[in-house]
TORPATI-425756 format. One line per 5 residues: number of its first residue (from 1); for each residue x, y, z of C-alpha. Coordinates in pm, whole numbers, plus 50000, padded with zeros to 5 digits. Layout:
NUM) X/Y/Z | ... $
//
This chain:
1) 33014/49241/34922 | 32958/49586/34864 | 32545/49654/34771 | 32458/49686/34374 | 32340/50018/34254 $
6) 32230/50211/34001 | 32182/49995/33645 | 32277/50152/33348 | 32115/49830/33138 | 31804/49633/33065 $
11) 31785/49326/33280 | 31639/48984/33300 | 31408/48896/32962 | 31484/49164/32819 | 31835/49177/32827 $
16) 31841/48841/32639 | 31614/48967/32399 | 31762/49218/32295 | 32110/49070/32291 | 31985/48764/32084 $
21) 31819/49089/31829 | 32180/49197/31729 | 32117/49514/32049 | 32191/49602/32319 | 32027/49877/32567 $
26) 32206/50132/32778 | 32156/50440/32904 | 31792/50447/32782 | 31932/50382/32387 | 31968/50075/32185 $
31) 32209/50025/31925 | 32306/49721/31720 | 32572/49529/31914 | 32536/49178/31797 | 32491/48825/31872 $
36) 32800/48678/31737 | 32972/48937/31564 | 33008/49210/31882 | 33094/49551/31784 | 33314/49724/32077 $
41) 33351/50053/31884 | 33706/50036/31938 | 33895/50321/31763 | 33840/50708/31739 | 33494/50730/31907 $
46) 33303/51091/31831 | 32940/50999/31862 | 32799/50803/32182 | 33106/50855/32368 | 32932/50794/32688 $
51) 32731/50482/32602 | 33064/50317/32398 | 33205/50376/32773 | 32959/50220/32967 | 32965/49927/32742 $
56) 33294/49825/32904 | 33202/49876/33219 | 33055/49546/33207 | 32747/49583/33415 | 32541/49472/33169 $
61) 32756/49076/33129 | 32700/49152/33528 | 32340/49137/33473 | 32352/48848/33217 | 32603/48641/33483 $
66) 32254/48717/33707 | 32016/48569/33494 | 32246/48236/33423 | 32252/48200/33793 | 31894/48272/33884 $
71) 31631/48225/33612 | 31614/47851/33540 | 31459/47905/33207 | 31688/48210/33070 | 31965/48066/33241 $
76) 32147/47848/32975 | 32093/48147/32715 | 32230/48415/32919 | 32574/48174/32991 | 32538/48118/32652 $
81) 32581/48482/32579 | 32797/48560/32865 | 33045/48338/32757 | 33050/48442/32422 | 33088/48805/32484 $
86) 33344/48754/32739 | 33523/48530/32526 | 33518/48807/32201 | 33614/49103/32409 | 33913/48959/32568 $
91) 34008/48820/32250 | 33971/49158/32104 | 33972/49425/32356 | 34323/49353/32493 | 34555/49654/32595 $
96) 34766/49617/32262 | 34481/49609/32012 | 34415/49843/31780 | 34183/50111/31868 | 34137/49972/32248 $
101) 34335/50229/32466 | 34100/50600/32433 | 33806/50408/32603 | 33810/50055/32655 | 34176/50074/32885 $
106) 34054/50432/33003 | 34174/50455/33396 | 33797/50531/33466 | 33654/50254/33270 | 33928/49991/33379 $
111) 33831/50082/33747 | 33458/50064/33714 | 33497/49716/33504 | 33687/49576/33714 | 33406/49623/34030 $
116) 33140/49451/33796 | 33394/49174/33672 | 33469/49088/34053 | 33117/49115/34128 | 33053/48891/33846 $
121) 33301/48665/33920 | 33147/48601/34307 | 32802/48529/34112 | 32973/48258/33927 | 33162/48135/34210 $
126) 32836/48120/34423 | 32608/47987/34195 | 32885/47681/34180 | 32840/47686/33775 | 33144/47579/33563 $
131) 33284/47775/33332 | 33553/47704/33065 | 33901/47643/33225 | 34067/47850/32948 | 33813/48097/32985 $
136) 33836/48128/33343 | 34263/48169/33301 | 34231/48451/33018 | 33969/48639/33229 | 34186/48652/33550 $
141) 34483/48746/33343 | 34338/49033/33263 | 34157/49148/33549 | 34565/49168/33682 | 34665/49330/33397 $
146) 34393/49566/33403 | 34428/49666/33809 | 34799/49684/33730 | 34751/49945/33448 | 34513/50112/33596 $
151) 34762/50182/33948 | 35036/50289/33694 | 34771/50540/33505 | 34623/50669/33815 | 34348/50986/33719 $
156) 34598/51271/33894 | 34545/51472/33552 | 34158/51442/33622 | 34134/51407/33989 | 33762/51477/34131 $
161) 33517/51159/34093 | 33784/50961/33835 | 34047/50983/34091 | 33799/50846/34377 | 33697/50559/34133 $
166) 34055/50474/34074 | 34084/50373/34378 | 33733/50240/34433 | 33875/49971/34133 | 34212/49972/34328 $
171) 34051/49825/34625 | 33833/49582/34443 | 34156/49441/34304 | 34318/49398/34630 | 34070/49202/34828 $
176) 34056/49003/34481 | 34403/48880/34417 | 34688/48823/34749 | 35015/48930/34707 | 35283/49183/34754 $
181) 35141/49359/34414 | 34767/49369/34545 | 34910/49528/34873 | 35002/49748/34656 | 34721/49880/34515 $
186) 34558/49859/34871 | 34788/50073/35008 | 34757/50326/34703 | 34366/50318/34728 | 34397/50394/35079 $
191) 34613/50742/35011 | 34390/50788/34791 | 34147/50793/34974 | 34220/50959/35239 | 34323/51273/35023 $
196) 34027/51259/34825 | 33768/51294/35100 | 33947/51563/35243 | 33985/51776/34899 | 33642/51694/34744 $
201) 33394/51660/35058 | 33345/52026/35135 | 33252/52097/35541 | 32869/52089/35465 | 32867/51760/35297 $
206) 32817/51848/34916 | 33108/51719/34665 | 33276/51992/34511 | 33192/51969/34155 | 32854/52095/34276 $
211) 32664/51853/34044 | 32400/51617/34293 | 32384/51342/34090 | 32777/51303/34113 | 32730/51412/34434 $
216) 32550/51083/34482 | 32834/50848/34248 | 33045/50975/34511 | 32845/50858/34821 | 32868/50497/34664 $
221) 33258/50496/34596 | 33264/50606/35003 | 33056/50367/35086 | 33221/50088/34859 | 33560/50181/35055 $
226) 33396/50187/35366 | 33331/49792/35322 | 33648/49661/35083 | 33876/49851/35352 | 33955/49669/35604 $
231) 33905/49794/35977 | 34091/50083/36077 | 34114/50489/36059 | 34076/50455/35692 | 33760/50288/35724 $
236) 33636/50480/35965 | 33728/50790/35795 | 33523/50652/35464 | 33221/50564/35687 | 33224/50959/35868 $
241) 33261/51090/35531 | 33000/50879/35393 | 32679/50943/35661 | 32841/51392/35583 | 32713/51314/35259 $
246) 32405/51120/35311 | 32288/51418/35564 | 32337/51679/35198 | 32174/51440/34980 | 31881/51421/35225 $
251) 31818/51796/35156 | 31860/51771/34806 | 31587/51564/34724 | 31253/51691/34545 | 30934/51564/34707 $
256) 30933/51275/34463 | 31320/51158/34628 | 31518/51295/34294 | 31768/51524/34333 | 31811/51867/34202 $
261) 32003/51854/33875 | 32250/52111/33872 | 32502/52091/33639 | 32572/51739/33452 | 32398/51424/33593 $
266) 32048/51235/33585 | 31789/51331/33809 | 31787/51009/33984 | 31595/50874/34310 | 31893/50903/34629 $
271) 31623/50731/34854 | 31805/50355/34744 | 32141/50523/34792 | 32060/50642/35153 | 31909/50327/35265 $
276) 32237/50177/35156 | 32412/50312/35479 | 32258/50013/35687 | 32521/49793/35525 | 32766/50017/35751 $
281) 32574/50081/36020 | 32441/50423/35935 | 32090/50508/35983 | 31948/50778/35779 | 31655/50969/35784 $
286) 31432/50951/35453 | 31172/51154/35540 | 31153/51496/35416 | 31339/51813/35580 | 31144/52085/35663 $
291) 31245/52492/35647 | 31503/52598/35496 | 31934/52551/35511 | 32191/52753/35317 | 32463/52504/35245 $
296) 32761/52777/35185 | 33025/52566/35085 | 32861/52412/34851 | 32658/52724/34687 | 32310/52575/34760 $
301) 32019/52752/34940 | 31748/52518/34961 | 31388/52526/35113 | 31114/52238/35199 | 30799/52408/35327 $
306) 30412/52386/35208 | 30356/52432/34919 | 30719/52473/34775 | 31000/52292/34726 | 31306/52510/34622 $
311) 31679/52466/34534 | 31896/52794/34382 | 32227/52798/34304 | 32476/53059/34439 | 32770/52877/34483 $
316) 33098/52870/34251 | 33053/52659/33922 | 33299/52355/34043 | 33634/52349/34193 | 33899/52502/33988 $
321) 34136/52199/33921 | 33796/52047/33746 | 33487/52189/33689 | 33448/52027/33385 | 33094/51881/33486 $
326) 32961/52248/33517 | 32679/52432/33335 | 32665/52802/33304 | 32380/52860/33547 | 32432/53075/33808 $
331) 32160/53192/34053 | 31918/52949/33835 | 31659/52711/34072 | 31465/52447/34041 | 31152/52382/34202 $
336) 30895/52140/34274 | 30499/52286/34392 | 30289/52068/34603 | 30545/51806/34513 | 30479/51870/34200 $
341) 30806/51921/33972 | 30730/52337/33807 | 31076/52457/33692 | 31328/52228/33588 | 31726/52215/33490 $
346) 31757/52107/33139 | 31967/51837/33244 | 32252/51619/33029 | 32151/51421/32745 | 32532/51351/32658 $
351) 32894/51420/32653 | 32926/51439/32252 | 33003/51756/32136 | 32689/51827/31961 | 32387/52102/31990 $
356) 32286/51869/32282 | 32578/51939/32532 | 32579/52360/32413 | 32200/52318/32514 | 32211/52151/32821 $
361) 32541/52402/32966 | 32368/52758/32808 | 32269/53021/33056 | 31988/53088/32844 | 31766/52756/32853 $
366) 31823/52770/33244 | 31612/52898/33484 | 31865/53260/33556 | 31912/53542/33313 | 32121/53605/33000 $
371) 32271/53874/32917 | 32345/54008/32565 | 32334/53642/32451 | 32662/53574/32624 | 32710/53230/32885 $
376) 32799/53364/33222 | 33049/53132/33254 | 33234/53066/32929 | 33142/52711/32846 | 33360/52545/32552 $
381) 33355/52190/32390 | 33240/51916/32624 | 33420/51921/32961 | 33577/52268/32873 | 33524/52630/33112 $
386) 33711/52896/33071 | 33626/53269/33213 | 33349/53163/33532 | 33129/53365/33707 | 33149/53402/34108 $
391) 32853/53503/34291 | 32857/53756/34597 | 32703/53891/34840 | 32474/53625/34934 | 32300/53634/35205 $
396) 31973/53383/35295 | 31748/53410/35627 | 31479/53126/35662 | 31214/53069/35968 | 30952/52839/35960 $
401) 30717/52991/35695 | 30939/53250/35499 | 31226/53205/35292 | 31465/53485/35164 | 31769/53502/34975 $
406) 32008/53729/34772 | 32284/53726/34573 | 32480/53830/34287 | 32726/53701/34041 | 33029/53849/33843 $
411) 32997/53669/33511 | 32907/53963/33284 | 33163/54222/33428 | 33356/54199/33116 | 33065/54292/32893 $
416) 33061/54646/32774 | 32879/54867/33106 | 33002/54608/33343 | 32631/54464/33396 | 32566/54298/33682 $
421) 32295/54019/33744 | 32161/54056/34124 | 31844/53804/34213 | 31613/53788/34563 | 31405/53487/34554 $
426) 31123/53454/34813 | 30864/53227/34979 | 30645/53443/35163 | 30340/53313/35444 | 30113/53337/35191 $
431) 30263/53074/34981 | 30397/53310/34712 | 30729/53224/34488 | 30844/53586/34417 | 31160/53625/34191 $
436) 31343/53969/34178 | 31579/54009/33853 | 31803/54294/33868 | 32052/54354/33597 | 32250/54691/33686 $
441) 32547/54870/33432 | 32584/55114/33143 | 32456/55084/32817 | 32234/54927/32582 | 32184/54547/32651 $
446) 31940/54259/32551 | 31839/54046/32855 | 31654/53774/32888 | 31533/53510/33108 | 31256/53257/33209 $
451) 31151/52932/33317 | 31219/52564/33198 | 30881/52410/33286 | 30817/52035/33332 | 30699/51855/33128 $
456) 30289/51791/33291 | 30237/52145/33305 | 30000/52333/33054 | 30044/52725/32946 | 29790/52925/32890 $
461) 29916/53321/32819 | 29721/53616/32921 | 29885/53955/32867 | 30173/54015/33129 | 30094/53650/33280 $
466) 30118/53314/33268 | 29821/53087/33396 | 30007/52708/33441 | 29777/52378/33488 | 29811/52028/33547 $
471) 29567/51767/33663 | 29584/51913/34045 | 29670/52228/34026 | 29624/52634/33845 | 29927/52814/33894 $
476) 29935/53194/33774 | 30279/53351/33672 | 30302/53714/33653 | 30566/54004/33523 | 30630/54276/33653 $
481) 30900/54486/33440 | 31090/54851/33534 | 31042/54847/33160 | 30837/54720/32888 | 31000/54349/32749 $
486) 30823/54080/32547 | 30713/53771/32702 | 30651/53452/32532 | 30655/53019/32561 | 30830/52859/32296 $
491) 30951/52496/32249 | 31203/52354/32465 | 31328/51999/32562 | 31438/51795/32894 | 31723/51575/32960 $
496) 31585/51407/33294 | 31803/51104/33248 | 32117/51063/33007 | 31970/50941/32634 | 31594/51088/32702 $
501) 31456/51390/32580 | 31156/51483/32646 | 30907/51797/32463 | 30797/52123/32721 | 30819/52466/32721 $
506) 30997/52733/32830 | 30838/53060/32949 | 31057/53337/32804 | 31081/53692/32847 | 31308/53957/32690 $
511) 31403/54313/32718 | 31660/54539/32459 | 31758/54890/32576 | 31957/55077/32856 | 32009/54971/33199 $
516) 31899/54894/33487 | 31667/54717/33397 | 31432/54457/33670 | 31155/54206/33626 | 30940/54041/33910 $
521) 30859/53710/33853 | 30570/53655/34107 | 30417/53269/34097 | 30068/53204/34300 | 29797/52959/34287 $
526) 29461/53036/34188 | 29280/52697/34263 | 29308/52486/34541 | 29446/52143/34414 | 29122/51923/34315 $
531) 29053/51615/34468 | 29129/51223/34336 $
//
């Protein structure tokens, strides 16, 4: 059985609780569900697309299946619950009721259900706890009918991580029933893939929708296969392209084991995900890379030195059959000092079409530079890109002190003067963070840019300067401008994790008139970190 990860739900106590309270918790929000009368949100779905999703993934009657078999005091109310939610939604979630198709028989959702149902269904079986005959019957009835819709819906449309988790739900199916029809869907998962991992595993290891986080949804689905497959080149080919992946995530990490959060995703912890690769025989490192490694397929330059931590993007916003997971930040970073998180991605709060998702995809609230108010890539709707900008002429050089890297991206050549946005970014001996903007072109522009802060850090501004504290440590941030700009914080929030949003404050500068125009950014520390 294929190792549990990432929970999208309360568990235990709490789970109960809030079930029995008419609620239910997922993705860090809690809406009214209820006890007896369960609201699926069938129908057209606008707001809380995401969380209606997840709530037919079924992880969190997963989690209630785990309480029933291993808390002997919230056991009987969490079978209680499980078999009266179960009961409802196949009752009233079928494939022909009204309302059920957009999400609930969605080829993503069906193939992510129907890993927690079979999951669910060895807890169960384990545990040696009766259920209901009739219940039992209906529920196997339509975990067939759902792997059977879901290998005549397949994700080709989509492709990228749907298409993988098609067949991740594929495979689950077919070591779950026997038969010439599960063979089947073996066979299918298989292709699959075996397609999949050589069109979205790019030769340094990162996926290519160039977002970590799904970078690290992937890594599971591998690993998943890896295990439900049985032994063979397919396998193996799951397990190689697994422990590529692991090696990428390892450099993606922060100091605190997050990941960098370009584009959509959660800034989650890939420690857990990389000790997962025991279960097939992979070993992998969790300690901390040191120096620095451009990752050129992917578009990442990254560095891991004292004091900084440092991740910039200057690769391509996502693949072009499907970079609808991409954010309009080229040559932003993200970094972390004394392994202390400074500049941050806004993150993903969402995927309604609301002020959130325009916030968390602008060029301006990430850490690059905006010109004349305009997205360098031409984000639209929720999933949507249109026009995309394409850096150049990158080139990074690291040793064991000193990192430096430049590059340039395309995404304003169709703007009046054909500006151009070129950025060096440096670590120097000294322990320096030095940021070069250039913007070059004809005309009259505005441009601005700035930094996305964390949320511990404290500004204090002095006249071309920032001075930045937390507990530990006093960071100074000055400007240096070919020309005079304004400079400013104002408010700002954080997406971190999907559903939390969090107050900080974004250091901001701006410049109006004729180009070229360029601005140092030069970041230093003025007091050793204190003690305790």
């Amino acid at each position: 059985m294929p190792p549990v990860f990432g929970t999208t739900c309360d568990s235990g106590n709490e789970l109960i609780e809030s079930l029995a309270g008419g609620k239910l918790r997922l993705l860090n929000q809690s809406f009214a569900f209820g006890e007896s009368n369960w609201d699926w949100r069938l129908g057209s779905v606008s707001e809380d697309r995401l969380w209606t999703v997840t709530l037919h993934y079924h992880q969190w009657l997963y989690e209630l299946a785990k309480i029933a078999t291993e808390s002997p005091e919230h056991g009987p109310k969490a079978k209680e619950l499980w078999g009266a939610a179960m009961s409802d939604w196949l009752q009233n979630c079928r494939l022909d009721s009204p309302g059920a198709k957009p999400l609930v028989w969605n080829a993503y959702a069906i193939a992510t259900r129907l890993s927690w149902s079979i999951r669910t269904w060895q807890l169960w079986h384990d545990a040696k706890i009766e259920l209901p005959q009739e219940l039992l019957q209906e529920w196997q009835k339509s975990l067939y009918q759902q792997a059977d819709h879901l290998y005549r819906n397949l994700e080709w449309d989509l492709r990228a991580n749907h298409l993988l988790r098609d067949a991740v739900g594929l495979a689950w199916a077919a070591n779950f029933f026997v038969g010439s029809r599960s063979r089947q869907w073996l066979a299918k998962a298989q292709q699959i893939a075996v397609q999949q991992s050589e069109e979205q595993m790019l030769p340094d290891g990162g996926h290519f929708e160039r977002s970590p986080f799904y970078h690290l949804e992937v890594m599971d689905d591998w690993l998943t296969l890896a295990i439900l497959f049985p032994a063979g080149r397919v396998r193996d080919q799951m397990r190689e392209t697994w422990q590529r992946a692991a090696e990428y995530a390892r450099w993606l990490r922060h100091p605190d084991g997050c990941v960098a959060q370009f584009n959509d995703g959660a800034t989650i912890n890939a420690d857990q995900n990389l000790i997962h690769g025991e279960v097939i025989g992979v070993d992998v490192d969790l300690s901390m890379p040191r120096g620095g490694k451009h990752f050129s397929d992917s578009g990442v330059a990254v560095w891991h030195g004292e004091p900084w931590t440092l991740f910039w993007d200057v690769g391509d916003v996502g693949p072009n059959c499907q970079p609808g997971h991409a954010h309009a930040d080229t040559l932003s970073l993200e970094c972390s000092f004394r392994a202390q998180k400074l500049f941050v991605d806004p993150g993903c709060y969402s995927y309604d079409y609301d002020r959130r998702r325009e916030y968390d995809r602008a060029t301006s609230t990430h850490n690059t530079v905006c010109i004349d108010q305009t997205d360098s890539s031409e984000v639209w709707h929720i999933f949507r890109v249109g026009r995309r900008a394409r850096p150049r002429g990158i080139q990074v050089s690291t040793d064991q002190e000193h990192f430096l890297g430049q590059a340039e991206h395309d995404g304003y050549q169709h703007l009046a003067g054909r500006p151009v946005h070129r950025r060096i970014v440096e670590v120097s001996e000294e322990g320096f963070l030095i940021v070069t903007d250039q913007v070059d072109g004809l005309g009259t522009h505005q441009v601005e840019g700035g930094w996305l802060l964390a949320p511990h850090w404290k500004i204090r501004m002095r006249e071309n300067r920032w001075e930045l504290t937390n507990d530990k440590q006093i960071l100074e941030l000055e400007i240096d401008a070919s020309s005079r700009c304004q400079i400013d914080a104002c408010e700002a929030t954080y997406h971190p994790e999907y559903g939390v949003e969090i107050a900080t404050k974004r250091l901001r500068w701006k410049f109006e008139g004729k180009l070229p125009f360029q601005i140092v950014c030069r970041v230093s520390e003025v007091s050793k970190p204190l003690l305790g």
